[in-house]
C-alpha positions as CSV (number, residue, x, y, z in Angstrom):
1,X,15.8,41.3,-11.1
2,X,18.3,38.8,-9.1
3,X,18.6,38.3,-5.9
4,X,21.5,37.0,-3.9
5,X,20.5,34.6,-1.1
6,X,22.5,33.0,1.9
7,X,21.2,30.2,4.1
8,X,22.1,29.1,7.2
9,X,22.2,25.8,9.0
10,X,18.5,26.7,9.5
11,X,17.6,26.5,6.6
12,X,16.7,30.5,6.9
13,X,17.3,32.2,3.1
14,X,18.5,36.0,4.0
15,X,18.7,38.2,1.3
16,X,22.0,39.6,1.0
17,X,22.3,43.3,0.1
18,X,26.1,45.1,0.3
19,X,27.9,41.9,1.2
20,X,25.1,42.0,4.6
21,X,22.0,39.6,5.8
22,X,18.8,41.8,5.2
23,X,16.0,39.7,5.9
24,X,15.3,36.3,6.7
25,X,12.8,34.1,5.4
26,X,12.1,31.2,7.7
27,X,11.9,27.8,6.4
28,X,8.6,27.1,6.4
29,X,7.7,30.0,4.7
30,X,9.9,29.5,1.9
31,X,8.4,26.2,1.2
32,X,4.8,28.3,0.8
33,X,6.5,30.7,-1.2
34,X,7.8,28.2,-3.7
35,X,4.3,26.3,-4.1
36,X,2.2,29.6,-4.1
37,X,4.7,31.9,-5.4
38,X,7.6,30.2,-7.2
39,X,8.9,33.3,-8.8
40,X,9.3,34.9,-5.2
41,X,13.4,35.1,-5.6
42,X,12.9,37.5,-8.4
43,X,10.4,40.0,-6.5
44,X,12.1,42.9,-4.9
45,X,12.5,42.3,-1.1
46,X,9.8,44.9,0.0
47,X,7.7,43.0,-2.3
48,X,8.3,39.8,-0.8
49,X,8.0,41.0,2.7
50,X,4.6,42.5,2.2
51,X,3.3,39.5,0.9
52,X,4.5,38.0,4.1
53,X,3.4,39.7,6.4
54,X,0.1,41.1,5.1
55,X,-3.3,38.6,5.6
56,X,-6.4,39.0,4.2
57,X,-9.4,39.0,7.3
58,X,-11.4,36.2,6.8
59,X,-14.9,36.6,5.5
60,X,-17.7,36.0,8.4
61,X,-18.9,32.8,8.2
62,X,-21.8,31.2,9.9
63,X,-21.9,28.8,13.1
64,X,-21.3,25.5,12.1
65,X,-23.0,24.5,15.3
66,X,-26.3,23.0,14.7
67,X,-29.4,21.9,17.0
68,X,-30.4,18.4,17.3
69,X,-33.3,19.2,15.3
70,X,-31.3,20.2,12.9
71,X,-29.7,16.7,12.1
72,X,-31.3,14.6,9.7
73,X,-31.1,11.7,11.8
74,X,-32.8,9.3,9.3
75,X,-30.3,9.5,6.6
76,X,-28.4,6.6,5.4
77,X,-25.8,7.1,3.0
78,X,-24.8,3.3,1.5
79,X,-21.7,2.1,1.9
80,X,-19.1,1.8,-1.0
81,X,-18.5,-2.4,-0.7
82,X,-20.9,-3.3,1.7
83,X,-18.6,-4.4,5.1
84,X,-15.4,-3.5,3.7
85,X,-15.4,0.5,3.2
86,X,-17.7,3.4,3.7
87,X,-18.6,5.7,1.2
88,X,-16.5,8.8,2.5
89,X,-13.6,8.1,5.0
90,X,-9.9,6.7,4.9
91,X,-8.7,3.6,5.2
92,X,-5.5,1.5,5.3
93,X,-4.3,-1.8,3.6
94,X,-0.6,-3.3,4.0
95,X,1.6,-6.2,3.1
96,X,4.9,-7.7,2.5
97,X,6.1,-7.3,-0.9
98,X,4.8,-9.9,-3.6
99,X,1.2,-10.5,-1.5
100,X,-0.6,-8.7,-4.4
101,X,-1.7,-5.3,-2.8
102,X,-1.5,-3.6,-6.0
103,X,-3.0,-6.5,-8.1
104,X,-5.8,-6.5,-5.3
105,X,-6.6,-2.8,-5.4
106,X,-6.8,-2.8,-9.1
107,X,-9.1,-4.9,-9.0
108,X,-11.2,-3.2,-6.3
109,X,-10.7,0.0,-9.2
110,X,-12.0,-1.5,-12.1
111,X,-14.8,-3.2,-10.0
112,X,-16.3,0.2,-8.8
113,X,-15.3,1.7,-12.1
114,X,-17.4,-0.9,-14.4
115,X,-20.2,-1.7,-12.4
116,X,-19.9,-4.6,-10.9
117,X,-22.0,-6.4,-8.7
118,X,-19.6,-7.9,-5.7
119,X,-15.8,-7.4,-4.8
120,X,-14.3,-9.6,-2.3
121,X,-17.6,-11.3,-2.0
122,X,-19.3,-8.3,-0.8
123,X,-21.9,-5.8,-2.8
124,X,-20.5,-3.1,-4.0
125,X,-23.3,-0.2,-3.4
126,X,-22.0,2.7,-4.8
127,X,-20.2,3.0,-8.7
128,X,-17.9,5.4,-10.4
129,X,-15.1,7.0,-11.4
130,X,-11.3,5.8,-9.7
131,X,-8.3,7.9,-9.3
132,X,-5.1,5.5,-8.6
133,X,-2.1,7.3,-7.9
134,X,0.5,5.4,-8.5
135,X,4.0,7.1,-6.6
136,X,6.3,3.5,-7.3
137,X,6.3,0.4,-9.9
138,X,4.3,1.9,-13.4
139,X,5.5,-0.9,-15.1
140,X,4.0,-3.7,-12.9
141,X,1.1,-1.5,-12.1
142,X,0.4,-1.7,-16.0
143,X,0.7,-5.6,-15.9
144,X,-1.7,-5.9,-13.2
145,X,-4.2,-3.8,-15.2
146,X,-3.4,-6.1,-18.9
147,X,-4.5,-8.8,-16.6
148,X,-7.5,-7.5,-15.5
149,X,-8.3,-6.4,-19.2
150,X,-7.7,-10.1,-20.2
151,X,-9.7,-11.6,-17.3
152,X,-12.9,-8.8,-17.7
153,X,-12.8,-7.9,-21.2
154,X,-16.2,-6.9,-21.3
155,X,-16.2,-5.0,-17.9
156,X,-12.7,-3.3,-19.4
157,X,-14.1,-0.8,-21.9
158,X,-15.5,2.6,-19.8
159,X,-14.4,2.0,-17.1
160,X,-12.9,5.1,-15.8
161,X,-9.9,4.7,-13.7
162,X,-7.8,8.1,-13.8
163,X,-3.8,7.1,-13.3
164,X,-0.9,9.3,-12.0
165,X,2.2,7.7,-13.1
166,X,4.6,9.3,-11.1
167,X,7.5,7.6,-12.7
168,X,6.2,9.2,-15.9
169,X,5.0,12.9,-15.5
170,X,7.0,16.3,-14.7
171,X,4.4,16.9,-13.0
172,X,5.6,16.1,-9.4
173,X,2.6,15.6,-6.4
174,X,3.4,17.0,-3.5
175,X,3.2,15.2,0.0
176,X,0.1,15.5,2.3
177,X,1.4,18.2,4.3
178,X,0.8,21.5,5.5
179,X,2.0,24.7,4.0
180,X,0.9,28.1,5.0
181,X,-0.1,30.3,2.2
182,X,1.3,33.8,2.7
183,X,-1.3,35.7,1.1
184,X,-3.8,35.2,4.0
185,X,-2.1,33.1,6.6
186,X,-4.0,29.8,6.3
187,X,-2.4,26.8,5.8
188,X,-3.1,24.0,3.3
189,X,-2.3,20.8,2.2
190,X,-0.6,21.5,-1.3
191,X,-1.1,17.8,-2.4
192,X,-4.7,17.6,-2.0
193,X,-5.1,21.3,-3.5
194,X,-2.7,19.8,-6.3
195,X,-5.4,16.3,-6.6
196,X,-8.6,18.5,-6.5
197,X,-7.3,20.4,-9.8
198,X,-6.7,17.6,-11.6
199,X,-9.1,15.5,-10.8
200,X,-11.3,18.9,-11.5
201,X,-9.3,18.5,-14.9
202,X,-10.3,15.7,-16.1
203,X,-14.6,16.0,-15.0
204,X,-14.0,13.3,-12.5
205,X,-16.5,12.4,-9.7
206,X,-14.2,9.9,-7.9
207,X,-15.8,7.2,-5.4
208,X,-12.4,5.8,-4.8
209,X,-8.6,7.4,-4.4
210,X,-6.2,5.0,-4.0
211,X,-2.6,6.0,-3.0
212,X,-0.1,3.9,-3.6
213,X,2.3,4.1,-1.1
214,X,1.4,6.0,1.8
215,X,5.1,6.1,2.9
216,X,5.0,8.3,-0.6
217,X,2.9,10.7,0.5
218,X,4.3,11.7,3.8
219,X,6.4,15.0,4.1
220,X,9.9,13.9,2.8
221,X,11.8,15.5,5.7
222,X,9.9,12.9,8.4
223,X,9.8,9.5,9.0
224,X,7.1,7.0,8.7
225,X,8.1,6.3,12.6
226,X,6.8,9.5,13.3
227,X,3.4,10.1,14.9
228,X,2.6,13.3,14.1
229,X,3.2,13.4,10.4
230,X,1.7,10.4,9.8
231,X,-1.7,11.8,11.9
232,X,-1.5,14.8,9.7
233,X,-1.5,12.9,6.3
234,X,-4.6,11.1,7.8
235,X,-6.3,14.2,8.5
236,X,-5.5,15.3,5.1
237,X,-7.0,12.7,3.6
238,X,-10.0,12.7,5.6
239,X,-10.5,16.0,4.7
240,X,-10.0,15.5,0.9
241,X,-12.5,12.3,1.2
242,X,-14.8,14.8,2.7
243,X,-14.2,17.2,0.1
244,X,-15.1,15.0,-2.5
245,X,-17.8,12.4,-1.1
246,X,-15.1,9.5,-1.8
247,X,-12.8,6.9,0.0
248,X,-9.5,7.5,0.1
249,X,-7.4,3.9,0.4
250,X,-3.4,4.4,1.4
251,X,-1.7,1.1,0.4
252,X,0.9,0.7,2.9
253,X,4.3,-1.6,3.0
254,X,4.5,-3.9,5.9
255,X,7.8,-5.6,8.2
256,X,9.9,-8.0,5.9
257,X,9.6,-11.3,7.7
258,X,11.3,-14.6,6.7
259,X,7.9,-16.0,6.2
260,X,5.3,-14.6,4.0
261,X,2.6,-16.6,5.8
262,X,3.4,-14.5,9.2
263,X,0.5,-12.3,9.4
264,X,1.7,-9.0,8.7
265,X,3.0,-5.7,10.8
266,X,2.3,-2.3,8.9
267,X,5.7,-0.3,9.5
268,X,5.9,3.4,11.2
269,X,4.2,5.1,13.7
270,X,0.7,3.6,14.6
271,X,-0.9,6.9,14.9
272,X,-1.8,6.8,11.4
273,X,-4.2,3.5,12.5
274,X,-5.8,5.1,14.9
275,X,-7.0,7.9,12.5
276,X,-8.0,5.1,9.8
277,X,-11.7,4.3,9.3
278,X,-10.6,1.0,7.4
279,X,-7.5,-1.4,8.2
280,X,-6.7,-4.3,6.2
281,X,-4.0,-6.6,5.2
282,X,-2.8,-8.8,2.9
283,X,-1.3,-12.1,4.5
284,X,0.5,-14.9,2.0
285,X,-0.4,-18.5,1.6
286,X,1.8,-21.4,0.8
287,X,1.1,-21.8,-2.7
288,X,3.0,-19.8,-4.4
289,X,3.5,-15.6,-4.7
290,X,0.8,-13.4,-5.8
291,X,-1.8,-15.5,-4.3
292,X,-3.0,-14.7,-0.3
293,X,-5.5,-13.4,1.9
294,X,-7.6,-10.6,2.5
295,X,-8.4,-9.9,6.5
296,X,-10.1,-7.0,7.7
297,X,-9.5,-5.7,11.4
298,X,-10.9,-2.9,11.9
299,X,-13.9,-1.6,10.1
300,X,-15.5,1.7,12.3
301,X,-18.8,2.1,10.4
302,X,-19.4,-1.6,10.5
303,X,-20.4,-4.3,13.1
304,X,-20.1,-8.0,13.0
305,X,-17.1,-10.5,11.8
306,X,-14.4,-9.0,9.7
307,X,-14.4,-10.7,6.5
308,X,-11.4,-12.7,5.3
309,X,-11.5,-13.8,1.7
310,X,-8.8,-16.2,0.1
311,X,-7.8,-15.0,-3.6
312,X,-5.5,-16.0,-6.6
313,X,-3.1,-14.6,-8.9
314,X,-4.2,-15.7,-12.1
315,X,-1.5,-15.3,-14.9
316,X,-1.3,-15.5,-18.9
317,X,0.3,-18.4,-20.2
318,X,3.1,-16.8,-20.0
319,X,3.1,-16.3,-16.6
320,X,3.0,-12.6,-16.9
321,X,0.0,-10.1,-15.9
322,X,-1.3,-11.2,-13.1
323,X,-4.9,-10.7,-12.1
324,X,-7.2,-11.6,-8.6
325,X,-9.5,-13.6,-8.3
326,X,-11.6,-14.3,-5.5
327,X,-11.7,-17.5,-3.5
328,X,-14.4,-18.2,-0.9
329,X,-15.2,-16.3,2.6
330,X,-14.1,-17.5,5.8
331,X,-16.7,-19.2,7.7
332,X,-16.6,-16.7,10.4
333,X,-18.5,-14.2,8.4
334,X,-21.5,-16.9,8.7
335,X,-22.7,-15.6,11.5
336,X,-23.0,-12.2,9.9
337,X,-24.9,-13.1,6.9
338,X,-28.8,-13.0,6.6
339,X,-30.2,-16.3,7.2
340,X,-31.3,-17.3,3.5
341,X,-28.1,-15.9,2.5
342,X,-26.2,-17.9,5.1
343,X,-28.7,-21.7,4.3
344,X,-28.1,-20.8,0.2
345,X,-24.6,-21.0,0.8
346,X,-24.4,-24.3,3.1
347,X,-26.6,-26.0,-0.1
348,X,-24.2,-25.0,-2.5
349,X,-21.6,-26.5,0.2
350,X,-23.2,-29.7,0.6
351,X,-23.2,-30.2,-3.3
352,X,-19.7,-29.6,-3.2
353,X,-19.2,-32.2,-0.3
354,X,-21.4,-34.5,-2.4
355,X,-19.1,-33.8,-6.1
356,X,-15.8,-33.7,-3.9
357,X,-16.7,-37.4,-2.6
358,X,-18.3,-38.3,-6.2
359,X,-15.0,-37.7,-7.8
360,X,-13.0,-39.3,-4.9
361,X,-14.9,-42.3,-5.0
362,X,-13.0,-45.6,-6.8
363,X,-15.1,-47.8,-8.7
364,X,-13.9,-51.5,-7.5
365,X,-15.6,-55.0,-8.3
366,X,-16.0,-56.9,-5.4
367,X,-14.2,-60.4,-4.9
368,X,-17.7,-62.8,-4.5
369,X,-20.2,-61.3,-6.2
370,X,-18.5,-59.7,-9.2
371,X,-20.6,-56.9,-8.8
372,X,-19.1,-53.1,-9.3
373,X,-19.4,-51.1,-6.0
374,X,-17.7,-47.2,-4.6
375,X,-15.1,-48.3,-2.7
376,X,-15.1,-45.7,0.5
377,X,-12.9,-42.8,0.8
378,X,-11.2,-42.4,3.9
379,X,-11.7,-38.5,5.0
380,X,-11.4,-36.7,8.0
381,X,-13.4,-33.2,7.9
382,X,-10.4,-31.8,7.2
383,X,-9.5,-34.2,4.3
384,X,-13.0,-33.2,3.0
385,X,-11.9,-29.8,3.4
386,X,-8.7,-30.1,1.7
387,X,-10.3,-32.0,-1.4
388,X,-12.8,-29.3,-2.2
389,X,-9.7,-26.8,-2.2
390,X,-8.1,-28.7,-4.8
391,X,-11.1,-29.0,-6.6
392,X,-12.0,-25.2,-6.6
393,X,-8.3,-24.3,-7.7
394,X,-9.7,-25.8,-11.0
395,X,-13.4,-25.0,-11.4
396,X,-14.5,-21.9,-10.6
397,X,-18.1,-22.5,-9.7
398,X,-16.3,-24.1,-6.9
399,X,-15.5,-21.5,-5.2
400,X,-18.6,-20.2,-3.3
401,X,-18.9,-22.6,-0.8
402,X,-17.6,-23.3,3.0
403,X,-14.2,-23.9,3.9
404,X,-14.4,-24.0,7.4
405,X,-13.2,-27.5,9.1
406,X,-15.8,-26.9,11.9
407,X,-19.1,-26.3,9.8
408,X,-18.0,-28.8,7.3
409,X,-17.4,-31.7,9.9
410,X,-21.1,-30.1,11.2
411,X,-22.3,-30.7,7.2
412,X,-21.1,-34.1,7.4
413,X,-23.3,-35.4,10.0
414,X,-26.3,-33.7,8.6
415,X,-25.8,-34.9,5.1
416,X,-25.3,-38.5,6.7
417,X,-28.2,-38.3,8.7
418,X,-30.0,-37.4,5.5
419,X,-28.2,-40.1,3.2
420,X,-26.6,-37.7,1.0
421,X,-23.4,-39.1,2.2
422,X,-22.5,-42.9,3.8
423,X,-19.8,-42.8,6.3
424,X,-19.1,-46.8,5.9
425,X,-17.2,-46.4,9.5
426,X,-19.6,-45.0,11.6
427,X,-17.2,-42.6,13.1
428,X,-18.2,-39.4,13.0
429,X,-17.5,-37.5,15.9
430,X,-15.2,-40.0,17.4
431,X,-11.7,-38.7,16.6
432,X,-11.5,-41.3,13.7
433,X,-11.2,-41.4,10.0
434,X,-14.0,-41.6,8.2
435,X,-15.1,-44.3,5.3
436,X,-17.2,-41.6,2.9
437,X,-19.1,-42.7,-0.1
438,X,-21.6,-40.3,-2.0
439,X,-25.3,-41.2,-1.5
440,X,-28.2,-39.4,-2.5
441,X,-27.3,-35.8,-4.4
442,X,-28.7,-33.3,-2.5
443,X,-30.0,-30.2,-4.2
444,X,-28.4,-27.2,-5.2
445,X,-31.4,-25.5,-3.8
446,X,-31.3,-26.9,-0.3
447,X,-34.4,-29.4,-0.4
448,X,-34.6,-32.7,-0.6
């Protein structure tokens, strides 16, 4: 059976019967009827209409009010990366184009998905299956994912990251919106219905969803300026994280600036960052695309500094298939570290200072004697700092140490004091330049 339809500048679809509007179905239903129904236009009218306007009573369900001695109070569920993201909420992270959000979060992926022991610095407490939906840029998604293969070939193999290549199926995901379903009246979110059967398809047990982009995933007839939408999808995603015991990550486009150093505005309505658990975002460096830094500013389960974590795009010889890697924590998350954690990581920094200086250091033969002596290096704490960069872009057991100015002109004075390091001018502290030459090596350990 055909039916003839009319719409107005409604968007209202009337059935037209004898050249004359019948009935009307409203806009909103005809979007339900089209996800739970799509062969509605053939039905007769009477048919349609029933379905309509007939709801099933909802079952009697018990109180979810509980007593306070109902409440396990004791239980701790871990979180997913240990001061970065829960284990069930929603979270946020957003840059310019060409920081490496998508290089970053496959790497946060494969991480969960293989096992491994730290991302970003941080432990990662809870391990398992990855669903990355991928609305925009297969192609480039696929290079960031040959790069981590080539970078972690061991970690590669069972690791089970799930993909939706939107650019690649018939299968189209619908937005995080509602939609009432005319068979009872309730209303649903038809892309986390859709997610749930086919993550449900493939036996999954996801610890991580990753949506890339959230503007993707918003209802195509709003704008990311819009509060209310963008609240909605956050709801949805909460309750989809809920559903499945997971964190759900949006990644998220921020302002264009002139300067990819500029730290970063997420664009659209900022309702969406009030419903978030987790903001994040990616802010450039100078040296070259695809490498930046990782800042965290708002983290609700979580007290203490935000981290901020310096990483690298590391390419083939080529220059193609780019993969992270991990440079060292700011100094501010010092303070936030347990205290053998916090003393193991100023010893690895004073060996650094030490090897930095070592390797600076000119071998000269003095005028009078004859005799071969280090010839001072002329560092500032920042100089020092600098140095040890430079040296860490090339050896990767380098990386792991302080970066700080502040602690490392603090590490200065204590390895002088202990003669680990000879500061020929004297000046420490004094707003001059420095005359370093490496004493005594002091232990990776810490002692003497």
């Amino acid at each position: 059976m055909s039916n003839e339809f009319e719409v107005d500048q409604n968007g209202v679809h009337w059935y037209i019967e004898n050249g004359k509007r019948e009935t009307g179905i409203k806009p909103d239903e005809v979007s339900a009827l089209d996800f739970f129904r799509p062969d509605w236009r053939d039905l007769p009218r009477a048919e349609v209409v029933k379905i309509l306007t007939t709801t099933e009573k909802q079952k009697a369900k018990p109180s979810p009010l509980v007593f306070s001695w109902e409440i396990d109070l004791d239980a701790e569920t871990p979180a997913l990366v240990e001061r970065c993201f829960p284990a069930v909420g929603v979270g946020c992270m957003y840059a310019q184009p060409g920081i490496g959000k998508s290089a970053v979060a496959i790497d946060l992926s494969y991480r969960i998905a293989s096992g491994a022991a730290e991302w970003a610095h941080q432990s990662i407490n809870l391990h398992g299956d990855v669903v990355y939906v991928a609305m925009e840029g297969g192609e480039s998604l696929k290079s960031f994912i040959r790069g981590w293969r080539r970078e972690h070939p061991a970690d590669y193999d069972g690791a089970r990251v799930a993909f939706y290549f939107a650019s690649e199926t018939d299968q189209e995901l619908q937005p995080l919106v509602q939609r009432m379903d005319p068979r009872d009246g309730h209303f649903y979110e038809v892309g986390i219905l859709q997610l749930d059967e086919w993550i449900k398809g493939k036996d999954l047990t996801p610890r991580l969803i990753v949506l890339d982009t959230q503007v993707d995933m918003m209802d195509p007839d709003s704008s990311e300026n819009d509060s209310a939408p963008s609240a909605q999808m956050y709801r949805a995603a909460g309750r989809l994280a809920e559903r499945l015991g997971c964190f759900v990550l949006f990644l998220h486009h921020a302002v264009k600036t002139a300067n990819r150093t500029d730290k970063p505005t997420y664009r659209g309505s900022s309702a969406f960052a009030a419903k978030a658990d987790v903001m994040a975002y990616l802010q450039g460096v100078s040296s070259g695309r695809g490498n930046g830094k990782l800042v965290f500013e708002k983290r609700k389960p979580f007290g203490g500094d935000d981290p901020k974590v310096n990483y690298q795009g590391v390419r083939d010889d080529i220059g193609d298939d780019l993969c992270v890697s991990w440079g060292s924590p700011n100094l501010a998350e010092l303070a936030d570290t347990p205290e053998a954690e916090a003393e193991e990581r100023r010893a690895r920094t004073r060996v650094a200072i030490w090897e930095t200086l070592h390797e600076a250091t000119k071998a000269v033969v003095d005028a009078d004697t004859g005799a071969t002596v280090d010839a001072p290096v002329p560092f500032s704490g920042t100089g020092v700092v600098n140095a040890m960069k430079e040296l860490a872009t090339r050896e990767d057991d380098r990386l792991d140490v302080l970066f700080g100015s502040n602690v490392i002109r603090d590490l200065l004075v204590e390895m002088n004091e202990a003669g680990q390091i000879v500061n020929v001018a004297d000046s420490v502290g004094q707003g001059k330049s420095a005359a370093w030459v490496a004493g005594r090596r002091p232990s990776p350990g810490g002692e003497d």
